[in-house]
C-alpha positions as CSV (number, residue, x, y, z in Angstrom):
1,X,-118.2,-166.8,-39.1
2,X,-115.1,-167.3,-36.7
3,X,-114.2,-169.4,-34.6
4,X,-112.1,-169.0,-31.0
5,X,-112.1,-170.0,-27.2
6,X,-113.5,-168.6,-24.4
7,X,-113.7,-169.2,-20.6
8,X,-117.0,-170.3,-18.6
9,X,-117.2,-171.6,-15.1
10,X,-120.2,-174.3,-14.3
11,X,-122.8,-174.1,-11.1
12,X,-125.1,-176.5,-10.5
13,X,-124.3,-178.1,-13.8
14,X,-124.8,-175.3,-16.1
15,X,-122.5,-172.7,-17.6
16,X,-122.5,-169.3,-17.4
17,X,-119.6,-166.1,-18.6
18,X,-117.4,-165.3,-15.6
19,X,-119.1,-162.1,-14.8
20,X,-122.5,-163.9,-15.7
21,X,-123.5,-161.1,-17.3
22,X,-125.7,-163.1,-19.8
23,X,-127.1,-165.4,-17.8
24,X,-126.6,-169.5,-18.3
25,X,-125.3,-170.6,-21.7
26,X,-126.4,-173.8,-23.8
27,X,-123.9,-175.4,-26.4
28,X,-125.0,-174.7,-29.9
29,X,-127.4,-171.7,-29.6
30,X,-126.6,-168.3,-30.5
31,X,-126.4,-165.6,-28.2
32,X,-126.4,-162.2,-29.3
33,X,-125.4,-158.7,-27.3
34,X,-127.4,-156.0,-27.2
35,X,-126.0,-153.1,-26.9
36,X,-122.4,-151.5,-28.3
37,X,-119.5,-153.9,-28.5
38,X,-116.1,-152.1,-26.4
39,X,-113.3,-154.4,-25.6
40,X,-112.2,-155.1,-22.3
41,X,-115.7,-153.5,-21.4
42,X,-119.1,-154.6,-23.5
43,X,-119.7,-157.7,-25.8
44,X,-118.8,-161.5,-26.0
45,X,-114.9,-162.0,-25.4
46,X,-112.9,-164.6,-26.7
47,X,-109.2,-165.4,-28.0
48,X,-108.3,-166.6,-31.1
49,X,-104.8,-168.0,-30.3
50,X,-105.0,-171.2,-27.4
51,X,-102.0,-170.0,-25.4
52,X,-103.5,-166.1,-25.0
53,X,-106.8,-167.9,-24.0
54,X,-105.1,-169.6,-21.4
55,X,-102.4,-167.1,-19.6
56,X,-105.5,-165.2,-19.7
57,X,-107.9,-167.6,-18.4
58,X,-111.1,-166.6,-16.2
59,X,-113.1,-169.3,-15.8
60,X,-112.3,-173.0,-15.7
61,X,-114.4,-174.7,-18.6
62,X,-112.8,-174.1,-22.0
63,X,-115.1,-173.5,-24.9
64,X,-114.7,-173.4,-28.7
65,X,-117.0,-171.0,-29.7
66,X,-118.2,-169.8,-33.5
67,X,-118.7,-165.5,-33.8
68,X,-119.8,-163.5,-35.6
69,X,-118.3,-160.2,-36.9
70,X,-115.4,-159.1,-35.0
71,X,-116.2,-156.1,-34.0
72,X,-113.0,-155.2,-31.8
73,X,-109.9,-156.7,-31.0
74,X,-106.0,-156.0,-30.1
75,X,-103.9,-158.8,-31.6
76,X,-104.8,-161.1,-28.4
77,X,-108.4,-160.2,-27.3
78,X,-111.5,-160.2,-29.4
79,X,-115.2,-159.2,-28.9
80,X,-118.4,-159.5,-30.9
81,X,-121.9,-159.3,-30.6
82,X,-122.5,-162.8,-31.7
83,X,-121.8,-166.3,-30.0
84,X,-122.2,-169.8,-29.7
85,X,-120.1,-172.4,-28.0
86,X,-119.6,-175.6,-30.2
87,X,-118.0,-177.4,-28.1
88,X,-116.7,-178.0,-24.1
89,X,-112.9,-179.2,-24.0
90,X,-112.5,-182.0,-21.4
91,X,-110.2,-180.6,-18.3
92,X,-107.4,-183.1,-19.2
93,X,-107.0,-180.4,-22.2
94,X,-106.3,-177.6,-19.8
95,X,-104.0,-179.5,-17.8
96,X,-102.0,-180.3,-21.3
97,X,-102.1,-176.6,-22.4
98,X,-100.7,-175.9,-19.1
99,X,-98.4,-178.2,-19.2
100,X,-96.9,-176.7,-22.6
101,X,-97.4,-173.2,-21.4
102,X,-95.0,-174.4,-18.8
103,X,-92.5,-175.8,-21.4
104,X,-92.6,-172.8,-23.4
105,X,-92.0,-170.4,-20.4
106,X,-89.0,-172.5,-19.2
107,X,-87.5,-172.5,-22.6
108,X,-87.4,-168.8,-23.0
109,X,-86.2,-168.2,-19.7
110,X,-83.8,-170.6,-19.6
């Protein structure tokens, strides 16, 4: 197994994908898709580098989440039809990596 981040957004405390299109997600179960994996279209989504999850952020709650076989991917963006979210990163986490993102983008623009 892999591991990378991914993107939820909560209601009514509990989280669901973006598009909620696999209904509410619990930490440490496995999900799996049904279906034919396509990326950008079909299948669980998720970035294995921290600064692609976040300039590419839908969602607001950042997970890191195990998977299983990747199953398609371009360099940035990954999907499989296997997941499970190990852990929720407090929100201070996002402001840091946005913070960074920030200093990284000034740098190589200045």
């Amino acid at each position: 197994m892999a591991l990378g981040l991914r993107f939820f957004k909560e209601e009514d405390g509990k989280l669901y994908s973006v598009n909620r299109n696999h209904g509410e997600w619990e930490i440490g179960k496995w999900y799996t898709w049904d279906g034919p994996v396509v990326l950008y279209k079909s299948g669980f989504h998720y970035y294995k580098d921290p600064f692609e999850a976040l300039m590419n952020r839908q969602g607001y709650i950042l997970a890191l989440v195990e998977v299983g076989k990747e199953m398609a991917g371009d360099g940035n963006k990954f999907a499989t039809n296997k997941m499970q979210i190990l852990q929720i990163y407090p929100t201070v986490f996002l402001a840091i990596m946005a913070a960074a993102a920030a200093d990284a983008a000034d740098a190589a623009y200045a």
